[in-house]
C-alpha positions as CSV (number, residue, x, y, z in Angstrom):
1,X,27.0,-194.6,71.2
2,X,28.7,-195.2,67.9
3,X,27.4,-193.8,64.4
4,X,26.8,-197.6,63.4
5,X,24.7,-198.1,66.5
6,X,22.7,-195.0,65.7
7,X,21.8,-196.1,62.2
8,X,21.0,-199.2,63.2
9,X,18.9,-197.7,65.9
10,X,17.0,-195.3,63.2
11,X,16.8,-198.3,60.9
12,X,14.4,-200.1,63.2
13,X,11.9,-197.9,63.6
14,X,9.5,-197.3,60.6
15,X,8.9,-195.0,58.8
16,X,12.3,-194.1,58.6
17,X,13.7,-197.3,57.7
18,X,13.0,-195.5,54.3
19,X,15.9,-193.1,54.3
20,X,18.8,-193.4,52.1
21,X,22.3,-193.6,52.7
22,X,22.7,-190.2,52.7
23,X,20.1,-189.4,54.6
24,X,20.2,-191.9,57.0
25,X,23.5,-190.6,57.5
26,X,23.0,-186.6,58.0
27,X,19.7,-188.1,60.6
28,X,22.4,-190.4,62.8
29,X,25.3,-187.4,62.7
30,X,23.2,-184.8,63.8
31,X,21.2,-186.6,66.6
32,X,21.7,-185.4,70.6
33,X,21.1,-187.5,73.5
34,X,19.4,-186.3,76.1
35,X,18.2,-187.7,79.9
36,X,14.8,-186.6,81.1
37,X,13.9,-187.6,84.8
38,X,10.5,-188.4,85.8
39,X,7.9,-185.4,85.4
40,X,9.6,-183.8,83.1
41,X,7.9,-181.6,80.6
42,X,10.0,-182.3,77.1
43,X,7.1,-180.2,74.7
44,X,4.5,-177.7,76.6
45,X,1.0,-177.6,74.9
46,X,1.0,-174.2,72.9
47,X,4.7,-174.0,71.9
48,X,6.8,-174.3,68.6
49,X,8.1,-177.6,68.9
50,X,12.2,-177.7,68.1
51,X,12.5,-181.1,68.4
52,X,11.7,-185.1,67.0
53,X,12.2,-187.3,70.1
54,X,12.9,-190.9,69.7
55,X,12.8,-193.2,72.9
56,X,15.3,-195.2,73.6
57,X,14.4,-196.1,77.1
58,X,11.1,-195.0,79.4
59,X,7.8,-194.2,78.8
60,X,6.5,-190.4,77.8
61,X,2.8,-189.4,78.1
62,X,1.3,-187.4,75.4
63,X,-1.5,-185.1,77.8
64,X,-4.2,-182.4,77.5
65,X,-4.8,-180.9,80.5
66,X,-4.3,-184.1,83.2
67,X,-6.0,-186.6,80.4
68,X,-3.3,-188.6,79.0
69,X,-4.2,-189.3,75.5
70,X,-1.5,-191.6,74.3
71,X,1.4,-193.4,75.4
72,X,5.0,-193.1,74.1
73,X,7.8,-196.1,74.4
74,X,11.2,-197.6,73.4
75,X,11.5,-197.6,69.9
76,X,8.7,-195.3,69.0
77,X,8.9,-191.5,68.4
78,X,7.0,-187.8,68.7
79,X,5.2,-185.5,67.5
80,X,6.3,-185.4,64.0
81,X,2.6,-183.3,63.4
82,X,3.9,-180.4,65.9
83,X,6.9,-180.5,63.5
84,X,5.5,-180.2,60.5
85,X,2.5,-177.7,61.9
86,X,5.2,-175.7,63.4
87,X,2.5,-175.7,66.7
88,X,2.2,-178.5,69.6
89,X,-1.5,-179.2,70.3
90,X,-0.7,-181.0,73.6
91,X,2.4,-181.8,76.7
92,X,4.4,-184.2,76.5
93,X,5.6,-185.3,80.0
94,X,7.9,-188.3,81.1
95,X,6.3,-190.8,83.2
96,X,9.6,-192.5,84.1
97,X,12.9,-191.8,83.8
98,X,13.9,-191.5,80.2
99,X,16.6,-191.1,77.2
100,X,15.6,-190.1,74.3
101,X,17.5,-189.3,70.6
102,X,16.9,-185.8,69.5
103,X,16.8,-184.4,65.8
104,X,16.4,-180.6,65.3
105,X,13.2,-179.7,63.6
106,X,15.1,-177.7,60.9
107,X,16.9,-181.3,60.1
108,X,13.7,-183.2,59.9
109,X,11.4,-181.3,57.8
110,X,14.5,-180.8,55.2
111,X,14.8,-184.5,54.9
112,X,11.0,-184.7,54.9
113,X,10.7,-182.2,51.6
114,X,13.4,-184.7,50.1
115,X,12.4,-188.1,50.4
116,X,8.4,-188.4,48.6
117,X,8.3,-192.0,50.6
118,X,8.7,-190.4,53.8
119,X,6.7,-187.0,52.8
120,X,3.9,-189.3,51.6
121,X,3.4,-191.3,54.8
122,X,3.0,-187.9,56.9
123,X,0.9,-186.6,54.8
124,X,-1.6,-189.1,53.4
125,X,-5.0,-189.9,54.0
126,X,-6.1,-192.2,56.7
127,X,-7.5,-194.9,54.0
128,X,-3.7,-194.7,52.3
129,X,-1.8,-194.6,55.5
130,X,-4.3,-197.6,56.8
131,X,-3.2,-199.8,53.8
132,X,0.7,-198.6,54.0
133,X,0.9,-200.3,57.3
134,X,-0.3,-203.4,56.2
135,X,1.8,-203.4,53.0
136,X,4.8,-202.8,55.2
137,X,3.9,-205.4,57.6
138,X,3.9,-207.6,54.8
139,X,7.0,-206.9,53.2
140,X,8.5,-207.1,56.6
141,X,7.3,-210.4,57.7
142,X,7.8,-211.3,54.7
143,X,11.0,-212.0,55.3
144,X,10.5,-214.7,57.5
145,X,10.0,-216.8,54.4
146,X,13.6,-216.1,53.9
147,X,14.8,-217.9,56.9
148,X,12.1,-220.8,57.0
149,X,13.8,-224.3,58.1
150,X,12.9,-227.6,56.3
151,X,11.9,-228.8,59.3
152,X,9.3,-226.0,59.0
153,X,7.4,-227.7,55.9
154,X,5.5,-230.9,55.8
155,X,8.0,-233.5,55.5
156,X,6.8,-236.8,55.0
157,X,7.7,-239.6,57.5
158,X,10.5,-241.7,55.9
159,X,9.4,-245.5,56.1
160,X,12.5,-247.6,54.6
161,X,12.1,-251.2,53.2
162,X,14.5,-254.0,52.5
163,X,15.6,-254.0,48.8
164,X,13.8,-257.2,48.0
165,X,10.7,-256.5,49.2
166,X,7.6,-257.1,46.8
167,X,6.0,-254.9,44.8
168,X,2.8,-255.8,46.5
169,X,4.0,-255.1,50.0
170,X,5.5,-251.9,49.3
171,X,2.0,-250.7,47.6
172,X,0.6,-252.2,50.6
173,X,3.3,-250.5,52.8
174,X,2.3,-246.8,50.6
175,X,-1.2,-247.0,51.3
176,X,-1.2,-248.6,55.0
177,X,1.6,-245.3,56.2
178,X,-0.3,-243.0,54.1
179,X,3.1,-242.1,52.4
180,X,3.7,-240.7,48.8
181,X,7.2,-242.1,48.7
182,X,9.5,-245.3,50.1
183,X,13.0,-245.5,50.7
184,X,14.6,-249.1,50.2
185,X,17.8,-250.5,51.8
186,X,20.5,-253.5,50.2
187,X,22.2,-255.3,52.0
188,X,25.4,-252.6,51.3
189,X,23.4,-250.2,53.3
190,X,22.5,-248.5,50.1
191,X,19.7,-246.3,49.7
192,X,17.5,-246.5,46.8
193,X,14.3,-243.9,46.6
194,X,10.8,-245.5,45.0
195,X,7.5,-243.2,44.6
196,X,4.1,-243.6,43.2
197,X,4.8,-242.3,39.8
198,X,7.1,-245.1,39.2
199,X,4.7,-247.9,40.2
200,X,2.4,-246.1,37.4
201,X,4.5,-245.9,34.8
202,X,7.3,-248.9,35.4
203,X,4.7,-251.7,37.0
204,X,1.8,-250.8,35.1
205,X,2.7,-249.6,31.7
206,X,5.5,-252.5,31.6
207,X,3.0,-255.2,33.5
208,X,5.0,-256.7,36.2
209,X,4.9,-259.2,38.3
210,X,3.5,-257.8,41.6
211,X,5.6,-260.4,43.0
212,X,8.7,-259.2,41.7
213,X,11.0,-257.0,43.5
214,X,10.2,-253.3,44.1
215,X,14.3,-252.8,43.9
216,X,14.0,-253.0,40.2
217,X,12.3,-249.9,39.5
218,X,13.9,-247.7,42.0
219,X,16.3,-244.8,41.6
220,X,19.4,-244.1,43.1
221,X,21.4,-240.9,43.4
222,X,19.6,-239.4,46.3
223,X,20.5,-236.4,47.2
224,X,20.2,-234.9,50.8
225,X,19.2,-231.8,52.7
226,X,19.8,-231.1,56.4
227,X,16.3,-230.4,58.2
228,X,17.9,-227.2,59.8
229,X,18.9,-226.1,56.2
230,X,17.0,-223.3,54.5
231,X,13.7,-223.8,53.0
232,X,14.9,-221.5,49.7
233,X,18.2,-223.8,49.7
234,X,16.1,-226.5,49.2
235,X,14.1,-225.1,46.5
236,X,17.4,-224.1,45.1
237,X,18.9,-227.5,45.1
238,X,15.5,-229.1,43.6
239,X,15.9,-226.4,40.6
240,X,19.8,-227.5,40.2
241,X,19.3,-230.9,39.9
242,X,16.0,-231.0,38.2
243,X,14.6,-233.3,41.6
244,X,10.4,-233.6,42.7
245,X,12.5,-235.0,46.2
246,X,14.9,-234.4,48.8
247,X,15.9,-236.7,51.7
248,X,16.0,-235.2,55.6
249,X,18.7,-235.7,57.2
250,X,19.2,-234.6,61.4
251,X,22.8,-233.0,62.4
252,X,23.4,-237.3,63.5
253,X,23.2,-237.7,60.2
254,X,20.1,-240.0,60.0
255,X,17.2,-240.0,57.4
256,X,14.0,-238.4,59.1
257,X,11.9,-237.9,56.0
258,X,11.6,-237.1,52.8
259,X,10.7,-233.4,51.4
260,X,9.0,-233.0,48.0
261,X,7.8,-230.1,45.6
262,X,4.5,-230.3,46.7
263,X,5.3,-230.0,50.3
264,X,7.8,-226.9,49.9
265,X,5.1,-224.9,47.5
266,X,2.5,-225.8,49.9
267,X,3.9,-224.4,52.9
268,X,4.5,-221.1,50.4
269,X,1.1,-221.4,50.2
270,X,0.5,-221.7,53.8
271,X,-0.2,-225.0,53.5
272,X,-4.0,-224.5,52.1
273,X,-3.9,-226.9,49.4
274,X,-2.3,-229.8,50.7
275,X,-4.7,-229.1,54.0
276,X,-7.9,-229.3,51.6
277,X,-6.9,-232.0,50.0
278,X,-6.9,-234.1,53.3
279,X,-10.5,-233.1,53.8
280,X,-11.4,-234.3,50.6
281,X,-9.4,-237.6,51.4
282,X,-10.3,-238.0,55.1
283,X,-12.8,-240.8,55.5
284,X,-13.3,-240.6,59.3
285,X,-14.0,-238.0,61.8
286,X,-10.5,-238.9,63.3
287,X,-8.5,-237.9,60.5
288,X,-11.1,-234.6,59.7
289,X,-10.6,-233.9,63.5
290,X,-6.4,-234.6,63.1
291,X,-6.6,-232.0,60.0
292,X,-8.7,-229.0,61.8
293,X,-6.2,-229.4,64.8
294,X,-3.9,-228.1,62.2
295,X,-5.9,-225.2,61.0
296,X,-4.2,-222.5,63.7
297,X,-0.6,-223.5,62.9
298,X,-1.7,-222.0,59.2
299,X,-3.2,-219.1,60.7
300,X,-0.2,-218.2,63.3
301,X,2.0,-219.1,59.2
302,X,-0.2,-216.4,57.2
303,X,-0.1,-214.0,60.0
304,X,3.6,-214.0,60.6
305,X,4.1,-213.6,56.8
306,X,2.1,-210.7,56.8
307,X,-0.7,-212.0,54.7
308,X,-3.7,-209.5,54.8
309,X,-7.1,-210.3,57.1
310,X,-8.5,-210.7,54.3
311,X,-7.0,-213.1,52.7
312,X,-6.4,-214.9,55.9
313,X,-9.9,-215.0,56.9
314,X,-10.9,-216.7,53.0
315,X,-8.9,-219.2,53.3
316,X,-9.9,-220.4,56.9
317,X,-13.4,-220.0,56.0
318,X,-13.4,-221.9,53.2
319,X,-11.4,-224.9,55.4
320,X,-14.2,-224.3,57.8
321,X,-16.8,-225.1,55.5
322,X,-15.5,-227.7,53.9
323,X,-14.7,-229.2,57.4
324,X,-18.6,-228.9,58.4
325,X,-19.2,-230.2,55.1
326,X,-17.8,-233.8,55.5
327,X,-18.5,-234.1,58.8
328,X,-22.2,-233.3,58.1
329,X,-22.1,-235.8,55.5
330,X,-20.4,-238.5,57.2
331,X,-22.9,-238.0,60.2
332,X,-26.1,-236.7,59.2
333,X,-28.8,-239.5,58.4
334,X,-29.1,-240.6,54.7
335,X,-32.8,-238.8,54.7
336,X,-31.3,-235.6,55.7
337,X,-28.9,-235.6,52.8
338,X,-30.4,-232.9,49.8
339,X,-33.3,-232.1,52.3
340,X,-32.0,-230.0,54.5
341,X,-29.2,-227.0,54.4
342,X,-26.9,-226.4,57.4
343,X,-26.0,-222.8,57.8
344,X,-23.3,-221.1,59.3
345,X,-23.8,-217.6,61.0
346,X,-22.6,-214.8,62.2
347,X,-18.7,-214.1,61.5
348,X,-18.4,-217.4,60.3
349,X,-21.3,-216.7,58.0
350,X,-19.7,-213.7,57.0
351,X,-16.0,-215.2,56.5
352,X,-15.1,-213.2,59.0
353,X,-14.3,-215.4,61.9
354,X,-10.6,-217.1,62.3
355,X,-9.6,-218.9,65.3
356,X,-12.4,-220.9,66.6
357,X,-14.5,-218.6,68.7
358,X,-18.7,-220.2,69.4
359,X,-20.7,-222.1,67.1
360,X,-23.3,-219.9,65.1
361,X,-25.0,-222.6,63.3
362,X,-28.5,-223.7,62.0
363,X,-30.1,-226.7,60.4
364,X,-33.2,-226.0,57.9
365,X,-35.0,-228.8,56.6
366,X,-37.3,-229.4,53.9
367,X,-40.9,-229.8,54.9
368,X,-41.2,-233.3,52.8
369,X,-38.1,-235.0,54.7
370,X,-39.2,-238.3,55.9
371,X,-37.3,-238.2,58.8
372,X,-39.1,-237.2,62.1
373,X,-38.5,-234.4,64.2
374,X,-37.2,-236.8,67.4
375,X,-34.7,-238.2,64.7
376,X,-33.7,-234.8,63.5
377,X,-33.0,-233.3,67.0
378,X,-31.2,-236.4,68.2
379,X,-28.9,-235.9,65.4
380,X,-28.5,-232.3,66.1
381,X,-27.5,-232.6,69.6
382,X,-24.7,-235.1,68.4
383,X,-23.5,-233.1,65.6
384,X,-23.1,-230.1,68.1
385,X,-21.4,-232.7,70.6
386,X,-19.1,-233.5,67.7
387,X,-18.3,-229.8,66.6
388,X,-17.1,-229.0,70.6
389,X,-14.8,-232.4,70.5
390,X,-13.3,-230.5,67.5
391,X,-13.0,-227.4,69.2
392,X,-15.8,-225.5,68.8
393,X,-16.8,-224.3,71.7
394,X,-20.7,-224.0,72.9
395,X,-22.3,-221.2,71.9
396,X,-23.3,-218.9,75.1
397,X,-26.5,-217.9,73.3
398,X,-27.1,-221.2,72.3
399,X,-27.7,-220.5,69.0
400,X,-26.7,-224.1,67.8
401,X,-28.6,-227.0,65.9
402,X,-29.1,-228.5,69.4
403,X,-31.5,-225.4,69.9
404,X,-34.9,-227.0,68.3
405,X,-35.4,-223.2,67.7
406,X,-32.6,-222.8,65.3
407,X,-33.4,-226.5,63.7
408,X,-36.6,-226.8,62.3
409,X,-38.2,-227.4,59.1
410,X,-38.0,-225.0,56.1
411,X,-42.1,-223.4,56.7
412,X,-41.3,-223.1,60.1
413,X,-38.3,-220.5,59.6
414,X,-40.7,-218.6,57.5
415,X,-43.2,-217.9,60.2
416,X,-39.9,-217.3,62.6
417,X,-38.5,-214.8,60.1
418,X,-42.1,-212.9,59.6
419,X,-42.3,-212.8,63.5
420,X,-38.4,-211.8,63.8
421,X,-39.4,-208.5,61.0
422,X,-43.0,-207.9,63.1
423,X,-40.9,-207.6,66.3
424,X,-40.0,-205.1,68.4
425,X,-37.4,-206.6,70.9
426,X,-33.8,-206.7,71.4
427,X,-33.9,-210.4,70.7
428,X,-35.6,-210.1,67.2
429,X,-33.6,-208.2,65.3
430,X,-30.4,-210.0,66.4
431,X,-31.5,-213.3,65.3
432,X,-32.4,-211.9,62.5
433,X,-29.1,-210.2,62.0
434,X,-27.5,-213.3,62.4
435,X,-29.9,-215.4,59.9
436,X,-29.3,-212.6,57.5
437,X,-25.6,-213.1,58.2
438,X,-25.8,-217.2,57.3
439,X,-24.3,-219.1,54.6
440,X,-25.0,-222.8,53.4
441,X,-22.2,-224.9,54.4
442,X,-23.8,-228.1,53.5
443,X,-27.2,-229.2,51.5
444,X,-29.1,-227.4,49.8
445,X,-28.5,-223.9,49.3
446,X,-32.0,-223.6,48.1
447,X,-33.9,-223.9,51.3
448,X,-31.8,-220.6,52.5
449,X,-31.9,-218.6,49.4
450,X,-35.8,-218.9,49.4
451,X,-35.9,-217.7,52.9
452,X,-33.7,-214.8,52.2
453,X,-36.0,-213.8,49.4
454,X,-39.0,-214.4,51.3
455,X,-37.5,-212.3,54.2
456,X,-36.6,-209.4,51.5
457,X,-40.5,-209.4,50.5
458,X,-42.1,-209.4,54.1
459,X,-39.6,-206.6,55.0
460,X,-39.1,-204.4,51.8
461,X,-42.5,-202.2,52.7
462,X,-41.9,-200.7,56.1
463,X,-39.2,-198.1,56.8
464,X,-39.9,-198.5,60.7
465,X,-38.3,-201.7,60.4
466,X,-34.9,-200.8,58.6
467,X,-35.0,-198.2,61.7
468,X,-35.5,-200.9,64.8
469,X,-33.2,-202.7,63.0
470,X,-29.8,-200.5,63.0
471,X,-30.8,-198.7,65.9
472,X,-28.6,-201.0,68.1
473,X,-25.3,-199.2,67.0
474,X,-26.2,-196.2,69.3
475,X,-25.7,-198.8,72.4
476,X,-22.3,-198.8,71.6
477,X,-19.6,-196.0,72.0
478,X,-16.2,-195.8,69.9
479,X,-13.7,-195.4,72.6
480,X,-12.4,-192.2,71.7
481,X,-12.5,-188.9,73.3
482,X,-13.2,-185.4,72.1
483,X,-9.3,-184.8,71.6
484,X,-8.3,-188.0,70.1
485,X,-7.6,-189.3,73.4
486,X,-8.6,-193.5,74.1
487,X,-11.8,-193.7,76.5
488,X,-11.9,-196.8,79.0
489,X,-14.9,-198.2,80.9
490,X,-13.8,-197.4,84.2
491,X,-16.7,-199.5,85.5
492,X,-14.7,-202.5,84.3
493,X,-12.4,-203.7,87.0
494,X,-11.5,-206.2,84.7
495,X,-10.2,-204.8,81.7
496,X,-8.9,-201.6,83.5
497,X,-7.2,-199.4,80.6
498,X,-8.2,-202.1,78.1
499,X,-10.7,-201.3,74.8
500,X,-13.3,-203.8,73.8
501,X,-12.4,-203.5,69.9
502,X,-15.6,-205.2,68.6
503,X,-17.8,-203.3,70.7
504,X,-16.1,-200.0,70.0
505,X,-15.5,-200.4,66.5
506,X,-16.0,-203.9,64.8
507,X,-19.6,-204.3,65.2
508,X,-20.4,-201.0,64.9
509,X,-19.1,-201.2,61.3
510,X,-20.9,-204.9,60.9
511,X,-24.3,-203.6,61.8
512,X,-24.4,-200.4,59.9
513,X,-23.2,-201.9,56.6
514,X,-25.6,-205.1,57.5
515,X,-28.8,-202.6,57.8
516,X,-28.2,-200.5,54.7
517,X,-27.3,-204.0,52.7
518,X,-30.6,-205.5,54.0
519,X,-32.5,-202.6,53.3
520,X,-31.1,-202.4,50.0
521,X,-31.6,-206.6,49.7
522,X,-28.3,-207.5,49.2
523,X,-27.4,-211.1,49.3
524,X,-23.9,-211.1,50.2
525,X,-23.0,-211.4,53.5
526,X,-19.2,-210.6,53.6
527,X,-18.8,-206.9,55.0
528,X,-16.0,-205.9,52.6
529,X,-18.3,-207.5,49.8
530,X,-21.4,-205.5,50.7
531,X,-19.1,-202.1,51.1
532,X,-18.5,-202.6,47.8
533,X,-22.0,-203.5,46.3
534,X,-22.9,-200.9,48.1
535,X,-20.9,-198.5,46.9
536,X,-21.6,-199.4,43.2
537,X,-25.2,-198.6,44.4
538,X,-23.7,-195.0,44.9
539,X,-25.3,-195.6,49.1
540,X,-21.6,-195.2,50.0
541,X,-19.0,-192.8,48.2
542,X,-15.9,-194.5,46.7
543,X,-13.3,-192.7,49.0
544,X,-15.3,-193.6,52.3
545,X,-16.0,-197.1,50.9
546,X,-12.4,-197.2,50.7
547,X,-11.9,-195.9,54.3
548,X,-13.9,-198.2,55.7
549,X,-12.6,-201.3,54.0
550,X,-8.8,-200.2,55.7
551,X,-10.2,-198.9,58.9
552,X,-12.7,-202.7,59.2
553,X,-9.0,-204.8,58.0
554,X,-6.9,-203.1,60.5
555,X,-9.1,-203.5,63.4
556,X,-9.6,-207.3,62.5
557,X,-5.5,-207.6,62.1
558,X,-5.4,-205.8,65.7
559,X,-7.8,-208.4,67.2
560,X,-6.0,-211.1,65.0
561,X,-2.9,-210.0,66.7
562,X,-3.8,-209.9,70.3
563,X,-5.8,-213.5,70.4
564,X,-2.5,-214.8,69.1
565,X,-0.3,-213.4,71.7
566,X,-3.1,-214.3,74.3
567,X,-3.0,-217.9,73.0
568,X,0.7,-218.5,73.2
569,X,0.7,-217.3,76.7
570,X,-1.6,-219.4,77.5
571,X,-5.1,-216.5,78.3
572,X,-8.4,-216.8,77.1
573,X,-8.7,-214.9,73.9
574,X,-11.1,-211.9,74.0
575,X,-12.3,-208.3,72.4
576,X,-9.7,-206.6,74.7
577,X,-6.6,-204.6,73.4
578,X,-4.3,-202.3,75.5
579,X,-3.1,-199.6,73.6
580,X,-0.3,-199.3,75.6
581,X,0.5,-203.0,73.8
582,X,1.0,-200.7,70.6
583,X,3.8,-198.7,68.6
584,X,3.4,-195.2,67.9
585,X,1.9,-196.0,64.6
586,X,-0.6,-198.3,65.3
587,X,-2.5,-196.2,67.6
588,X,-2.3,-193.5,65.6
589,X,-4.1,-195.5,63.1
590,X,-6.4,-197.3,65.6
591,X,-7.6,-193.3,66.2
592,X,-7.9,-192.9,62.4
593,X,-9.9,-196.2,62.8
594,X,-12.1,-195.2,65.3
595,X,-12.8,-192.0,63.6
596,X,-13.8,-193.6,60.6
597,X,-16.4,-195.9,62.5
598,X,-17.9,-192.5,64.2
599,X,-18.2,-191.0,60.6
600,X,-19.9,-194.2,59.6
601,X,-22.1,-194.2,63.1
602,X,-23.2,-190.5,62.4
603,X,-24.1,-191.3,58.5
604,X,-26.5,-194.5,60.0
605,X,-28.3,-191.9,62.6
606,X,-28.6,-189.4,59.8
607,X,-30.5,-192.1,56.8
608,X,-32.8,-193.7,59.8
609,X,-33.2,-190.9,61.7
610,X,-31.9,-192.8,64.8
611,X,-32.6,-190.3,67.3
612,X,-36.4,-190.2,66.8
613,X,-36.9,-193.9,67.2
């Protein structure tokens, strides 16, 4: 293999796409090739490692004894630790037949004490190296920016018109197509460009006839774009020639639509704006149901650019809610409007949810609404009916308005929510957890912050309950073993060598930091948010807060990841992630993960005294 193919090769892999030239160089001239067959030991458990190994075909499993705790393939490397510790911990052991790139230990940690970048990543903390990953991620996919086609962005639909049409047809014609711009023809085949602006400021301002012809105040001088042309290109010619518009043109050389400003900075900004803006405009559950369609083509755009969960998660709540908010409005019965509050629970009460999971939802209503309770549920069960034609699938639990017990009047929750804190079941502190978890999405946001305070009160004087209440995180096991190794439920036929990652590590975060925020009667309701109110309460210390804000982000971007790749081969989307799915570095820092949640699971038991409830 040639020197070119070798840096190349190194180049690929991070975190060593952050060598220099030099360096780079003096890795690629002093790598070996070397051919393992299957069941062959490459590093023994106890010895001074010599070697970094980096696949370039087969599969290596890292063992302790006969448990395999990780998995090694093409493209990924080991055990830089044994390297720089001088001492390998466990075996490594082919498990097919394999060929691997050597570098001599000597070689490695010299390049190591030279470059800070690469010394840093092998030697930071796991809250540092958490967030380095998704900084890289997003400088990498970042790049697909770079390459974005027009075709990519919202391009308008180009409607052309005969030169001497009116002025009143064409507004007609703008407003019928729901189309910003219109492109007009002469009879020279010319073409002449006319937009909103310019019935503003040319028709109005100057008074025309409207039954004059639109011609007059068009512009000519278009200038063109190819829709397989770069998006930047376009931008670029836009700057050049001072231009708001482009016209799309195929490889035939036909018009197919017309790109503007608006529509290239909006798919910069993942299309959000322009997407909110056509809820705000949308007059009819048709169009609202047309827009949410859209709303996982901006997810599958902000995840490919490497925008963090966070972020990601904001924005689609906020579209969410807005979403629920006009169809609520367009629905619900004029009586219910101001005296009631629809709530959104669970993650989507948190902002935590993305692609469209179960509905979580509740309806309060103010005692004094005139409507009566046959009307209310009737329009319950058809607002649920209308969420599920928009995707929204049933909620297993049924917790859903078109559950009487999650849509009742606004004294009614608060005998629910006394009985939910006098409880002792299972059942009890869930749906309270998930109350405690809602948000208004429509109403009045009144009739829930009342019921939060009034839960506050009825629960602030008995510790038992703060106890019953976070108890439920020692049901659930993080799926790691004693020696750092992944632990399956070999029970589950069905997700043989899979980990349920919200079992395991999601809601085990969710739950402790939901206890210690109600305890401590915090309103928010975003996990991040209440990591950090709590930690300005001193309950959590600034470098675990920290910790746990990576280790919670990464294991959302994890799940994130896998429901895509489920969706677009056309599976059910799930909890489940096989680690063997992973590179080298992201099950290392789903370990770190997981060993923050255990830290965070152990701190809970500790403050409530879990094991004496």
């Amino acid at each position: 293999m040639s020197t070119q193919e070798q840096i190349n090769f190194i180049k690929s892999i991070y975190p060593f796409d952050q060598l220099n030239k030099t360096e780079i160089e003096e890795f690629s001239q002093n790598l070996d090739i070397l051919y393992f067959k299957k069941n062959e030991i490459l590093q023994k458990e106890g010895e001074k490692p010599e070697k970094l190994y980096l696949i370039m075909k087969g599969i290596v499993q890292e063992k302790l004894d006969e448990e395999t705790l990780s998995i090694y393939s093409v493209n990924e490397f080991f055990d830089p630790v044994s390297l720089i510790e001088n001492f390998s911990k466990h075996s490594f052991i082919t498990a097919q037949e394999t060929i691997c790139y050597t570098l001599p230990r000597k070689v490695f940690i010299d390049i190591l004490r030279r470059n800070q970048k690469l010394e840093k990543y092998f030697f930071q903390s796991i809250s540092e190296k958490l967030n380095s990953n998704l900084l890289y991620e997003k400088n990498k996919d970042l790049a697909n920016i770079m390459v974005a086609k027009v075709k990519d962005a919202n391009v308008h639909r180009a409607i052309i018109l005969p030169y001497e049409t009116s002025i009143y047809d064409a507004v007609t014609t703008i407003k019928k197509e729901k189309v910003p711009t219109l492109l007009l023809k002469d009879n020279k085949g010319e073409i002449y460009i006319v937009t909103d602006s310019d019935f503003r400021e040319k028709v109005i301002l100057n008074r025309m006839d409207f039954d004059d012809i639109v011609g007059k105040i068009s512009n000519s001088g278009l200038v063109y774009v190819n829709e397989n042309d770069f998006l930047f290109n376009a931008q670029l010619i836009m700057s050049k020639h001072a231009l708001k518009r482009l016209v799309v043109k195929n490889d035939n050389n036909e018009i197919v639509g017309i790109i503007d400003q608006i529509s290239l900075s909006s798919f910069f900004a993942t299309h959000t704006f322009s997407v909110s803006s056509k809820i705000d405009k949308a007059e009819t559950l048709e169009e609202l149901k047309n827009i949410s369609n859209g709303f996982l083509k901006i997810i599958k755009s902000l995840n490919a650019k490497g925008v963090k969960i966070t972020f990601i998660s904001k924005l689609i709540n906020q579209l969410n809610r807005k979403l629920l908010d006009k169809i609520f409005n367009i629905t619900a019965p004029k009586e219910l409007l101001g005296k009631s509050a629809l709530l959104v629970m669970g993650s989507e009460g948190r902002g935590e949810q993305i692609l469209k999971t179960d509905q979580d939802n509740a309806l309060i209503i103010a005692d004094n609404c005139s409507l009566s309770n046959e009307e209310i549920h009737k329009f319950a069960k058809n607002f649920t009916e209308i969420l599920v034609d928009f995707g929204f699938p049933r909620c297993e639990g049924n917790i859903m308005v078109s559950n009487p017990y999650w849509c009742r009047r606004h004294s009614d929750f608060k005998e629910l929510l006394f009985s939910w804190v006098s409880g002792k079941t299972g059942d009890d502190f869930m749906n309270l957890a998930i109350f405690y978890d809602a948000v208004c999405a429509s109403g009045n946001l009144e009739l829930l912050t009342s019921l939060k305070e009034y839960l506050f009160k009825v629960g602030s004087n008995s510790q038992s309950f703060y106890m019953h209440f976070a108890k439920i995180i020692t049901s659930f096991d993080v799926p790691l073993g004693f020696f750092d190794g992944f632990v399956f439920d070999s029970n589950d036929k069905n997700h043989k060598n899979e980990i349920d990652i919200k079992r395991g590590g999601i809601f085990i975060i969710v739950q402790s930091i939901r206890a210690l925020s109600l305890e401590n009667k915090l309103l928010r309701t975003n996990t991040i948010k209440r990591i950090r109110e709590l930690q300005s309460l001193n309950i959590l210390e600034e470098e675990f807060s920290k910790e746990l804000e990576e280790a919670f982000n990464f294991l959302l971007t994890l799940k994130l990841k896998s429901n895509l790749e489920k969706l677009d081969s056309g599976k059910n989307i799930n909890n489940y992630i096989n680690p063997e799915d992973l590179n080298t570095m992201e099950k290392d820092l789903l370990k770190d993960s997981f060993k923050i949640v255990n830290k965070l699971k152990k701190k809970l038991e500790y403050h409530y005294k879990l094991n004496y409830v």
